[in-house]
mmCIF file of the C-alpha atoms, coordinates in Angstrom:
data_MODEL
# 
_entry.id   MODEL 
# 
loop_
_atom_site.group_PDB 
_atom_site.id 
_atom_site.type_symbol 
_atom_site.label_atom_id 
_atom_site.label_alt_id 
_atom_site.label_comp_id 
_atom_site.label_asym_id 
_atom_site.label_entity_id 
_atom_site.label_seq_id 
_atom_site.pdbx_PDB_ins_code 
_atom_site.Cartn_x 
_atom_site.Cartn_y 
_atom_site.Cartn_z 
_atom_site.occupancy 
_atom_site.B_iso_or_equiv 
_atom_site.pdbx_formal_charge 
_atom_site.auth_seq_id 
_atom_site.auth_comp_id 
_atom_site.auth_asym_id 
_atom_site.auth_atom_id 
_atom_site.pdbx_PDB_model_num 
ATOM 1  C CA . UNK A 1 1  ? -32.246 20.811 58.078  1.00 0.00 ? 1  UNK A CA 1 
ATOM 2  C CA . UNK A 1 2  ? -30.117 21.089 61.276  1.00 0.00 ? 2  UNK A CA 1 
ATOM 3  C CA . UNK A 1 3  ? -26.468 20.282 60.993  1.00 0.00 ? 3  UNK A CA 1 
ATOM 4  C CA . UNK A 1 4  ? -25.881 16.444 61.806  1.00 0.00 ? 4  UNK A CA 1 
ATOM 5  C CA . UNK A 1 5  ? -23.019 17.525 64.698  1.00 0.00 ? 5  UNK A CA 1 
ATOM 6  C CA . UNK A 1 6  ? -25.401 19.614 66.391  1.00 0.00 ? 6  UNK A CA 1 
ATOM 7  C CA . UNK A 1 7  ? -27.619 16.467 66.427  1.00 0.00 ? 7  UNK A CA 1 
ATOM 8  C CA . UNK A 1 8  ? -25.129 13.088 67.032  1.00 0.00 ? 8  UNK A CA 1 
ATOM 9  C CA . UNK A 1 9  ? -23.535 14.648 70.379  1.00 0.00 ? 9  UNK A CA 1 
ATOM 10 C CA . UNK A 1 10 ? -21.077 11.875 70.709  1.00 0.00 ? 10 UNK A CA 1 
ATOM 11 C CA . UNK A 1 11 ? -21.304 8.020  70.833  1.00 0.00 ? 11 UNK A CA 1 
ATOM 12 C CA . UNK A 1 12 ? -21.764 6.022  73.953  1.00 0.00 ? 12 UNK A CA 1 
ATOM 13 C CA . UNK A 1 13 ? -18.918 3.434  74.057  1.00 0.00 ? 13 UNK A CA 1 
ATOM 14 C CA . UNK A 1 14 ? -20.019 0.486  77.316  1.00 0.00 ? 14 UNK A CA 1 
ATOM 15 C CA . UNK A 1 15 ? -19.859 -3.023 77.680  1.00 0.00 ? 15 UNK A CA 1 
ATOM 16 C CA . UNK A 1 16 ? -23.698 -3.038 77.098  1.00 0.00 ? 16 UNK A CA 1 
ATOM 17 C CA . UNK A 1 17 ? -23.295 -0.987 73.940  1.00 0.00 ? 17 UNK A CA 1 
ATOM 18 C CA . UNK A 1 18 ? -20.096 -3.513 73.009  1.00 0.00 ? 18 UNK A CA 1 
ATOM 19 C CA . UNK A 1 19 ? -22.530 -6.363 73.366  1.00 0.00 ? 19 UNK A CA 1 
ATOM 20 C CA . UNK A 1 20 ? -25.218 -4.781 71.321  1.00 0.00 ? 20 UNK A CA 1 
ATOM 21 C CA . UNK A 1 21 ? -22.960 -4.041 68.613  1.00 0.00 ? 21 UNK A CA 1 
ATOM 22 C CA . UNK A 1 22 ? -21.368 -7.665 68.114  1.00 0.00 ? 22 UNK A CA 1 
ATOM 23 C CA . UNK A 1 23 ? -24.961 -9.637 68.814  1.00 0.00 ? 23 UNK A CA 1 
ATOM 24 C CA . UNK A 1 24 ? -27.852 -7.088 66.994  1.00 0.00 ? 24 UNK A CA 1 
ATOM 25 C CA . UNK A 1 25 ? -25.423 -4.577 65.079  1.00 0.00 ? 25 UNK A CA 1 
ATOM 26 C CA . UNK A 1 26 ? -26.880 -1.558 67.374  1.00 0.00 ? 26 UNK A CA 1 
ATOM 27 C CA . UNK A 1 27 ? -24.866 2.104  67.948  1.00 0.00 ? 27 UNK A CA 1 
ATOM 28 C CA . UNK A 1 28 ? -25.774 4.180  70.927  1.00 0.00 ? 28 UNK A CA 1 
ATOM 29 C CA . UNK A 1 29 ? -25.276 7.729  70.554  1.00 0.00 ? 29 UNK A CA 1 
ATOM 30 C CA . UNK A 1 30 ? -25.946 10.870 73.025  1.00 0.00 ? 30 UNK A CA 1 
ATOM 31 C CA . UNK A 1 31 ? -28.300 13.334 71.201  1.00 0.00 ? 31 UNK A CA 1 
ATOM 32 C CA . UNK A 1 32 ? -29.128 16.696 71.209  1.00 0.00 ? 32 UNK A CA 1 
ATOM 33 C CA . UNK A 1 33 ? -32.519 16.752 73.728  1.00 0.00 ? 33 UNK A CA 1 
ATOM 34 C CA . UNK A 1 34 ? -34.652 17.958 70.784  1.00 0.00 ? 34 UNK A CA 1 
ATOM 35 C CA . UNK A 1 35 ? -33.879 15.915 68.244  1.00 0.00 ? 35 UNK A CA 1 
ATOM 36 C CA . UNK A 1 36 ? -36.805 13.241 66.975  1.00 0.00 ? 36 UNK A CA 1 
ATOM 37 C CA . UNK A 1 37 ? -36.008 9.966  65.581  1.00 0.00 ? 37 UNK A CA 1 
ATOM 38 C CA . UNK A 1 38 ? -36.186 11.096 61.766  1.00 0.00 ? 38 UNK A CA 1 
ATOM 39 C CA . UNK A 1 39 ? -33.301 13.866 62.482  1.00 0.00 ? 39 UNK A CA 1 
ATOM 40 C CA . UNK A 1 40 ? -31.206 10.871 64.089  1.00 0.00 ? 40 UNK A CA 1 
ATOM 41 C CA . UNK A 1 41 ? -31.454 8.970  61.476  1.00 0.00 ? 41 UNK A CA 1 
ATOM 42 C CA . UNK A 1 42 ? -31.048 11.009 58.700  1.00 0.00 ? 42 UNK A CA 1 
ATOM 43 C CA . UNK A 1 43 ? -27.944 12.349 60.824  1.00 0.00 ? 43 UNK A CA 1 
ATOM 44 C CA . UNK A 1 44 ? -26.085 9.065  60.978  1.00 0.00 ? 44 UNK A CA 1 
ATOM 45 C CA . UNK A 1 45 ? -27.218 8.424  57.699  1.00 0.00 ? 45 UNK A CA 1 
ATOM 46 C CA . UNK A 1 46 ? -25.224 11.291 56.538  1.00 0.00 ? 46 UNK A CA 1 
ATOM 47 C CA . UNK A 1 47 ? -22.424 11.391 59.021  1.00 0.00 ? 47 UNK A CA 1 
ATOM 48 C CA . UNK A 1 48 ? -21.696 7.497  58.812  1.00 0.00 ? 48 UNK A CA 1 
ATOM 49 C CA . UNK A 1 49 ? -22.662 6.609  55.510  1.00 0.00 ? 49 UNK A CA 1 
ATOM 50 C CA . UNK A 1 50 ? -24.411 3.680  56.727  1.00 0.00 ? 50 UNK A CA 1 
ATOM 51 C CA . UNK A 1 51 ? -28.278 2.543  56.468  1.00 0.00 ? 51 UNK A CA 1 
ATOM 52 C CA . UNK A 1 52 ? -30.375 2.803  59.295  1.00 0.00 ? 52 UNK A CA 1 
ATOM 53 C CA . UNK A 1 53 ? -33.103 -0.068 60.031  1.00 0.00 ? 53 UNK A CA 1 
ATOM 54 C CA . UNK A 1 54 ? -34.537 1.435  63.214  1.00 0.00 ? 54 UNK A CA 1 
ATOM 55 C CA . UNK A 1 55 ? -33.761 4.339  65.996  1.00 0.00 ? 55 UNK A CA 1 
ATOM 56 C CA . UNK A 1 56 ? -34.936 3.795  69.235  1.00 0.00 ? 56 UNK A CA 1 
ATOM 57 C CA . UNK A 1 57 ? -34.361 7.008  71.913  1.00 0.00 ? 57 UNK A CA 1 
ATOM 58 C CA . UNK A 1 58 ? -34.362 7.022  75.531  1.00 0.00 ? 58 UNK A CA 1 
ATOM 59 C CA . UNK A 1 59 ? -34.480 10.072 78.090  1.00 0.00 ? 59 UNK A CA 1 
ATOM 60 C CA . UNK A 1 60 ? -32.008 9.508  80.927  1.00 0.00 ? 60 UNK A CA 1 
ATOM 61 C CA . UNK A 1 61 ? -32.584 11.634 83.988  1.00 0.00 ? 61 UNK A CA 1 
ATOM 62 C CA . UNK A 1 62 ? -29.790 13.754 85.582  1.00 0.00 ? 62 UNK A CA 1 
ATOM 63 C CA . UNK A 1 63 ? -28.096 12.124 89.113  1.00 0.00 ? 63 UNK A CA 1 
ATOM 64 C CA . UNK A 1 64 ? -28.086 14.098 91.790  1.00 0.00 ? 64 UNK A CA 1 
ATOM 65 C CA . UNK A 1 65 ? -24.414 15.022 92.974  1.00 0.00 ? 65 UNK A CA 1 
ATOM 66 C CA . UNK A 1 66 ? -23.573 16.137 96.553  1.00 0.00 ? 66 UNK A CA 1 
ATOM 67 C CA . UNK A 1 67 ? -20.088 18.192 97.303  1.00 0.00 ? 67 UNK A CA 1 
ATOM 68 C CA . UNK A 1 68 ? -19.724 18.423 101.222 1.00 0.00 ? 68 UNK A CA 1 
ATOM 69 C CA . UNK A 1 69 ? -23.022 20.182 102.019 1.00 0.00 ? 69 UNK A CA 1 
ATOM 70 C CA . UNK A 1 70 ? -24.278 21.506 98.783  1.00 0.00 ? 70 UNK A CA 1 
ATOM 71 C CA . UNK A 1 71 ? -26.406 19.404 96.537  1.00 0.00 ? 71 UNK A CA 1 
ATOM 72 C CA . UNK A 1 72 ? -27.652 19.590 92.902  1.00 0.00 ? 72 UNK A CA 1 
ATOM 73 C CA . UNK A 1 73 ? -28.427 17.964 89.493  1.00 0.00 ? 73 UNK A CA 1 
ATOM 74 C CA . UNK A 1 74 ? -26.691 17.121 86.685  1.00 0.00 ? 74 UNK A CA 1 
ATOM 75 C CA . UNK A 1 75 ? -28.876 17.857 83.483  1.00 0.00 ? 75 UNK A CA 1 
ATOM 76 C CA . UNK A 1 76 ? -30.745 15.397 81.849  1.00 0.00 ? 76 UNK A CA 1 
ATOM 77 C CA . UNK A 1 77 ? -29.338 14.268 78.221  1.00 0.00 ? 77 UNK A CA 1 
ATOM 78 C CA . UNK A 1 78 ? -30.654 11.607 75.710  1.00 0.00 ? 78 UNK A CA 1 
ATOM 79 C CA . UNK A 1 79 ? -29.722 8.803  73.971  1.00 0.00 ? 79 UNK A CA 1 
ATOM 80 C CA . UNK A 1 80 ? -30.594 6.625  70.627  1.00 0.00 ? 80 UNK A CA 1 
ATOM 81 C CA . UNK A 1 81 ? -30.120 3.183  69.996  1.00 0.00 ? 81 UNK A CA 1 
ATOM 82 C CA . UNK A 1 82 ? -29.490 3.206  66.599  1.00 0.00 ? 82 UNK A CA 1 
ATOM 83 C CA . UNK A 1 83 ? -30.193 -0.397 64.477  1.00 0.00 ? 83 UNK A CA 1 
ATOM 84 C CA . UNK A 1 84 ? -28.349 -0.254 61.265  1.00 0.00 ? 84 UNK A CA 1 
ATOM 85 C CA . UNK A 1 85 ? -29.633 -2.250 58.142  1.00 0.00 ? 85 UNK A CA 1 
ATOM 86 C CA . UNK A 1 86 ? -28.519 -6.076 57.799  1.00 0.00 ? 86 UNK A CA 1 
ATOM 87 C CA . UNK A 1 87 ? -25.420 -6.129 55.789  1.00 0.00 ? 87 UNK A CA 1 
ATOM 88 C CA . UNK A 1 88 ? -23.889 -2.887 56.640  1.00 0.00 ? 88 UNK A CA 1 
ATOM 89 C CA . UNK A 1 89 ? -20.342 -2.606 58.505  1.00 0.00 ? 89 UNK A CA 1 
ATOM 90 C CA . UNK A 1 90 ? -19.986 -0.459 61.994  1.00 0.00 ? 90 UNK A CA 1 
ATOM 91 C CA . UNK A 1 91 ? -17.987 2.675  61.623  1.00 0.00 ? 91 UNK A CA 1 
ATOM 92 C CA . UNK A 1 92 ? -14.497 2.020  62.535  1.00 0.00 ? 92 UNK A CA 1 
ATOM 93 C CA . UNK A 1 93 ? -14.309 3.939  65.749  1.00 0.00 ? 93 UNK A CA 1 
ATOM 94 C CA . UNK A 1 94 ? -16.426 1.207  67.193  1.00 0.00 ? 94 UNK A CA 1 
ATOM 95 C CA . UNK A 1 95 ? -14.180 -1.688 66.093  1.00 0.00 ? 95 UNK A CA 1 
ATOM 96 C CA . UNK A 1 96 ? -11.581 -0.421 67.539  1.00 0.00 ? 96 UNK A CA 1 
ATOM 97 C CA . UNK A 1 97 ? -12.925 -0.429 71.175  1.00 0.00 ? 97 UNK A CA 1 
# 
């Protein structure tokens, strides 16, 4: 099994994910590019100590970014939507934001 840090990058802290949080109890996390919903899971599982209902994952593409004449790509990351169980408490970095 892979390490759960190598997997759970770092969470993604937005108004959007702020509103998620308070109305569906949803996390959003940047993940490791080849990790599958199962190795999410079980990561925040482990890392958290929280249930997880449901991991959705999304692959975000990278902008391009222009200084003066040269032009280029950022890379391309991921990111999980993470549902936790009903009943269960965010972790407390969240609240605090």
């Amino acid at each position: 099994m892979k390490d759960p840090r190598s997997i759970i990058l770092r969470p993604l802290i937005t108004e959007k994910v702020s509103a998620l949080q308070e109305q569906a109890n949803i996390l959003c996390f940047q993940v490791a590019p080849e990790a599958n919903k199962v190795e999410i899971r079980r990561a925040v599982e482990k890392l958290f100590g929280v249930k997880v209902q449901s991991v959705q994952v999304a692959n975000m593409r990278g902008k391009l970014r222009r200084y003066g004449r040269f032009a280029g790509y950022r890379p391309d990351w991921r990111k999980a939507y993470v549902r936790l169980a009903p009943g269960e408490k965010t972790p407390e970095f969240f609240e605090k934001v």
